[in-house]
N, C-alpha and C positions, 0 to 999 in steps of 0.2 A: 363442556357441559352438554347434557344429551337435548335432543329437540322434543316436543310435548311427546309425540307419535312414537319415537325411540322409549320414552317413560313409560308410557302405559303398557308398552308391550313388555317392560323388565317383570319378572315373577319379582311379586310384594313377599314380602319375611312377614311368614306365620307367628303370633305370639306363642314365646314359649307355653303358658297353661292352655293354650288353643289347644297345639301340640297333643300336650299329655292328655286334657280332656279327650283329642281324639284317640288316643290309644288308648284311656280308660274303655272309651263305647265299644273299643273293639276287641276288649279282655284282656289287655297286656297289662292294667295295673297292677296286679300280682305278681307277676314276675319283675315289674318295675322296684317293687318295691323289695321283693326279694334281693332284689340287685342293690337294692340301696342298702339294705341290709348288711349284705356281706362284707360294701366297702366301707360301712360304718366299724365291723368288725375287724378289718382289715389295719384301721384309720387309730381305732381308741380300745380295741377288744372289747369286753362285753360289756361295761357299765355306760361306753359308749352307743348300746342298743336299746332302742325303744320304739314302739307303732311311731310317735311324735318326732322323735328325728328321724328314722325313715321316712317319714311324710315330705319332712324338710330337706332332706336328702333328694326327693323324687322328685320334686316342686309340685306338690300337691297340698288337698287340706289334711288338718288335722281330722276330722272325718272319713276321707279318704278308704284309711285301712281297715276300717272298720267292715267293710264291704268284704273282705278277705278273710280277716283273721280277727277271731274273737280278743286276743289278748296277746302280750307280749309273747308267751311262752308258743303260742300258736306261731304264729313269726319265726320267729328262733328254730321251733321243728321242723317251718319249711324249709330254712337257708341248712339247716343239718341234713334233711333229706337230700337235698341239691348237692351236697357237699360229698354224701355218701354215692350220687350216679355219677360224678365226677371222680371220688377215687375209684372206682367200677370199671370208669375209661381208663384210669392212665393204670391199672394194671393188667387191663387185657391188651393196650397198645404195645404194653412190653413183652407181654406172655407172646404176642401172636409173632414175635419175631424170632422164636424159638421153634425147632421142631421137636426136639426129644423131652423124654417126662424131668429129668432132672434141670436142666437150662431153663425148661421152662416154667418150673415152682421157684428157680431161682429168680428167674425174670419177674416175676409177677411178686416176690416179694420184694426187691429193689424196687416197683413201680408204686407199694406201698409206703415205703419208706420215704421217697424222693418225693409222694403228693404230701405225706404229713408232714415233713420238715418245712417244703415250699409254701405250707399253709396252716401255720402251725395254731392261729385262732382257731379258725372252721372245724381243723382236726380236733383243738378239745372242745369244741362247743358240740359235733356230732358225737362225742361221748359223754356227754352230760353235763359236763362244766360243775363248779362247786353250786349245791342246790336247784340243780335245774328239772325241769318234769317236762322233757319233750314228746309226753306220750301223744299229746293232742292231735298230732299230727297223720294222718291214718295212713299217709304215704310212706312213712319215716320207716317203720317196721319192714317191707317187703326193701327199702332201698337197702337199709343196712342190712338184711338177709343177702339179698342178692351179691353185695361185694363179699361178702365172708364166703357165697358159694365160688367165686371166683378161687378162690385161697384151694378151699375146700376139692373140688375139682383138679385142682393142679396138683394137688397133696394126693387124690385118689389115683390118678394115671401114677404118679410115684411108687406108690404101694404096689398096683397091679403091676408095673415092670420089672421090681425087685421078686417079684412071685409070693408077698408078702401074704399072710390072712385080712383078708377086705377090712373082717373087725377092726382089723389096727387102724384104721383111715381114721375113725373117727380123732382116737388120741393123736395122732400121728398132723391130723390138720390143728389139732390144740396145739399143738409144740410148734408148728410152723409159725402159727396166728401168734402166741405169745414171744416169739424172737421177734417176730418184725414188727411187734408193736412197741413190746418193749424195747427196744432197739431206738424206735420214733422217738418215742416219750422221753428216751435219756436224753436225744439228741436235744429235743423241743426245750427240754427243761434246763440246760447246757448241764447236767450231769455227764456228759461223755462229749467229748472235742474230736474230730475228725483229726484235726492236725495230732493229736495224742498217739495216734495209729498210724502215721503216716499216708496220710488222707488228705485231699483236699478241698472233700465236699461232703455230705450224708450219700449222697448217691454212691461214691466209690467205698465209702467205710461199708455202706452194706451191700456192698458189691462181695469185698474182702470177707463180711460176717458169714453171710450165706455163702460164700462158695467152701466153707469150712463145717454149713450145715451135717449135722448128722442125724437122722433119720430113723 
């Protein structure tokens, strides 16, 4: 048993709402809850999402998110914005381990592939999900730009090294964007089995896909 002098000097345990109170004062309840969000998504998919159990989630009030986010669908656009500068990482993490144009649009579409499948709620709730209106969210728009310019980008160095007409980039990043999505989407939806290809994961099937891309 410790002696009084040994006690007083132990650090006391903060209440958890202490806690979060103090990260709400310090602006992290939005990203708190974001986070609650995603694993709520993660946990039940989307009927399992609401401001009220992300509260519950975060250990906070029901009032809480109100501070953040007007309404459910506002919520939802945030975790899809989020979701959209996370796929953004993992395919320039891929892309940038490439040096030539061809490895490298193929890189960066494996890096699509392997965040959708890894995340296959997130991945359809950042495209809309049945009935959804993420427009609210004024971040949502520049983040899903920004990852398509990713694609986009690795599609135009492609072009320019084939000595291709620039024009064609545009169609040319459409063909790429709709292999590696639709490609996602089959996997997501178990329309297409990795093991069917002789595969043992999404990342090698579209490993296999794309290295067969034609351009």
């Amino acid at each position: 048993m410790k002696r009084p002098e040994e006690r007083s000097r132990a650090p006391k345990k903060v209440p958890a709402r202490a806690r979060q109170g103090d990260a709400y004062h310090h602006g992290d309840l939005r990203q708190a809850l974001i986070e609650a969000a995603r694993a709520l998504l993660e946990q039940g998919g989307l009927e399992a999402l609401g401001l009220r159990a992300a509260a519950r989630q975060a250990g906070v009030s029901q009032a809480a998110p109100y501070h953040h986010f007007a309404d459910k669908a506002a919520l939802l656009a945030a975790v899809a914005a989020e979701g959209f500068r996370e796929l953004t990482r993992a395919m320039v993490l891929r892309r940038d381990l490439e040096t030539r144009p061809l490895p490298r649009l193929t890189a960066t579409g494996i890096g699509y592939v392997a965040f959708a499948t890894a995340n296959p709620a997130l991945f359809r709730l950042m495209f809309g999900g049945p009935g959804l209106n993420l427009s609210s969210d004024p971040a949502l728009g520049p983040a899903a730009a920004a990852a398509y310019e990713v694609l986009r980008e690795a599609t135009l160095k492609v072009v320019a090294a084939a000595g291709r007409d620039p024009a064609d980039a545009m169609l040319v990043s459409l063909s790429a964007w709709s292999l590696v999505h639709g490609l996602a989407k089959l996997i997501i939806e178990a329309e297409v089995d990795p093991l069917s290809y002789g595969t043992a994961t999404p990342e090698a099937l579209a490993r296999l896909v794309l290295g067969r891309m034609i351009l």
